[in-house]
N, C-alpha and C positions, 0 to 999 in steps of 0.2 A: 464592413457594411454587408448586412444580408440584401442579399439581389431581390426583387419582390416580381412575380410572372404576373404582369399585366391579365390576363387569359390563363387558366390554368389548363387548359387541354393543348399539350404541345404542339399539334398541329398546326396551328393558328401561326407559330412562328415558324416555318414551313410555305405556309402561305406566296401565292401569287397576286399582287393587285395593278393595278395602272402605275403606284412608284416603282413596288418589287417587282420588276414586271421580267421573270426569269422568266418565260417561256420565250420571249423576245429572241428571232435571230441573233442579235448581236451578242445577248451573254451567251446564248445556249453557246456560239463558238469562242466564245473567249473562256469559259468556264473550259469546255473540250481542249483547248491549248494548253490550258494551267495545267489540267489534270493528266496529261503525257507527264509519264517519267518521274511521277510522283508515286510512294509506295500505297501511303492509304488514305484515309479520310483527313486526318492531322497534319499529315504535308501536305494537301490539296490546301487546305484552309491557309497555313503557314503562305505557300506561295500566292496563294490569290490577294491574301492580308499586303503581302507584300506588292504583290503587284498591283494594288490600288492607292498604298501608301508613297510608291515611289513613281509609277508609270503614269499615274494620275496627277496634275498639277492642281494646287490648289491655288485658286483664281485671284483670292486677294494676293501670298504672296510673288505673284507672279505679274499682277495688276491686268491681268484677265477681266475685261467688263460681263462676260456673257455667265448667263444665269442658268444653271442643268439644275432640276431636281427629280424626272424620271434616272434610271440605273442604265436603260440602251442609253439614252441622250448623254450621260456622264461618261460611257465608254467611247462612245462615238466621237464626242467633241473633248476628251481626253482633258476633264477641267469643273470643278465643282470647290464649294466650301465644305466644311466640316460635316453637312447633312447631306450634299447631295453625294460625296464619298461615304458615304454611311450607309446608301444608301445603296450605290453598286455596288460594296463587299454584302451585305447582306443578299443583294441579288445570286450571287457567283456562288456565296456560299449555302444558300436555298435553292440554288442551281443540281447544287449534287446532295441532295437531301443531308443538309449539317443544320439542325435551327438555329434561329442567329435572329437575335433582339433588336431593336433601337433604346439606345438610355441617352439619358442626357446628363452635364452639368452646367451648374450655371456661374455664369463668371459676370463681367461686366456683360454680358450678353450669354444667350442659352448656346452649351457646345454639342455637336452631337456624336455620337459613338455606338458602338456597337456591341452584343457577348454573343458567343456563340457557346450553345451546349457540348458538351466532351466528362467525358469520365464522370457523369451523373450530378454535373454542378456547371452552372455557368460562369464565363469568365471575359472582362470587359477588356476589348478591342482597341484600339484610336488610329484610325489610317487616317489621320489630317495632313499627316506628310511631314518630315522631320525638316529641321531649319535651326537654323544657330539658336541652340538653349532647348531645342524639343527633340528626343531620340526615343521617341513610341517604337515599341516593338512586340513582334507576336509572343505571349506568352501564354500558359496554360499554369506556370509556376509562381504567381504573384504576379500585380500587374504594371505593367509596363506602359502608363497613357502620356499621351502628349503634357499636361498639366496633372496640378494634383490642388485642388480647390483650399483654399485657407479660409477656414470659419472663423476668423478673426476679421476677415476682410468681406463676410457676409457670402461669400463662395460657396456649395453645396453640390455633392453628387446626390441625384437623383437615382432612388433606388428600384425605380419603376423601369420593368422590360416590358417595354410596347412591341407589340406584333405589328401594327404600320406605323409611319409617323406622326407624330402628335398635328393637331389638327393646325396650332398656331404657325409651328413649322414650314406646314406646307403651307398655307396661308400666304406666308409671307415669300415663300417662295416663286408661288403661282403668279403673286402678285407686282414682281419685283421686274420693272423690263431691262435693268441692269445691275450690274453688283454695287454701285454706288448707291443706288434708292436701295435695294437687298439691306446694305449697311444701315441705313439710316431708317429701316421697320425690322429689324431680327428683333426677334421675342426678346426679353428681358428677365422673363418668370415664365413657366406653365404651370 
C-alpha cells in the first residue's frame, strides 16, 4: 500500500496542536527520559514506540472507564485507546523532531495508528499494546501492526497520513465522558 501525506509540506507532521501538544511539561520530560542512553534518532523512536506500547495501558483491555485524548493527559493518567496512544507517541516522537503521521484502519470500528518518517519513506507504527493474539512491534523492515485488515470481511487500511487527528476521532473523543459511551459513538467510517 502506498502511504498518501495528507499535507505535503513535511512540517505539518512536526506540528504542535492542543492533541500533539509536545511542548507540554509532561512530554517534553518524558521524551528527555526516553532519550538517555539511546544512540540516535531510531532508538529514541524504537524506545518511545515501546514505551507507549507497554507502559501505557490500554483502557478497554484493562477495563479503565476514563477517557484521554490529549498526549500530556495520556502520559499523565498512564491509559488511553488506540487514538489517544497514537496520539502520545506521535507527541514524544514530534518531541525530538522525527515526523510522525496519524493513519487509520477500519475494522468493525476505525483503529488508529501511526508512521513515522526514517530513511526517506514512511512506515506504519501500532502501540495499542500487545495481548493474547496482537504482538505489534517497532519496525522500520516490514510492518509489524497489531491487526492486518481482511478485505473480505470489508476491513481497509487507510492510506491517508494526517498531520492531527481526524476530526470524527476527536469528536468522538471529546465527546465521550466515559469509555463505555466512547464504545458505543467511535467512528465506524471516515
Amino acid at each position: 500500500m502506498e502511504l498518501i501525506q495528507q499535507n505535503p509540506d513535511l512540517s505539518a507532521y512536526l506540528a504542535a496542536d492542543e492533541v500533539i501538544d509536545h511542548h507540554h511539561p509532561r512530554v517534553r520530560k518524558t521524551a528527555a527520559q526516553l532519550a538517555k542512553g539511546v544512540a540516535d534518532s531510531y532508538g529514541y523512536a524504537r524506545a518511545a514506540f515501546e514505551y507507549i506500547r507497554d507502559g501505557i495501558t490500554h483502557s478497554q483491555d484493562v477495563g479503565d472507564p476514563r477517557v484521554t485524548w490529549r498526549a500530556s493527559d495520556v502520559l499523565e493518567q498512564g491509559t488511553g485507546i488506540c487514538y489517544a496512544k497514537a496520539h502520545a507517541l506521535a507527541a514524544l516522537l514530534r518531541a525530538e523532531d522525527i515526523p510522525t503521521a496519524l493513519c487509520y484502519q477500519r475494522f468493525d470500528v476505525v483503529h488508529g495508528l501511526v508512521a513515522v518518517r526514517f530513511r526517506g519513506a514512511w512506515h506504519r507504527q501500532d502501540p495499542r499494546g500487545n495481548k493474547a493474539g496482537v504482538d505489534a512491534r517497532f519496525s522500520l523492515d516490514g510492518e509489524r501492526l497489531a491487526f492486518v485488515p481482511d478485505p473480505a470481511a470489508g476491513e481497509a487500511d487507510d492510506p491517508t497520513l494526517h498531520a492531527a487527528p481526524h476530526p470524527a476521532v476527536l469528536a468522538a473523543l471529546r465527546a465521550a465522558p466515559d469509555r463505555a459511551h466512547l464504545w458505543r459513538t467511535l467512528p465506524v467510517a471516515l
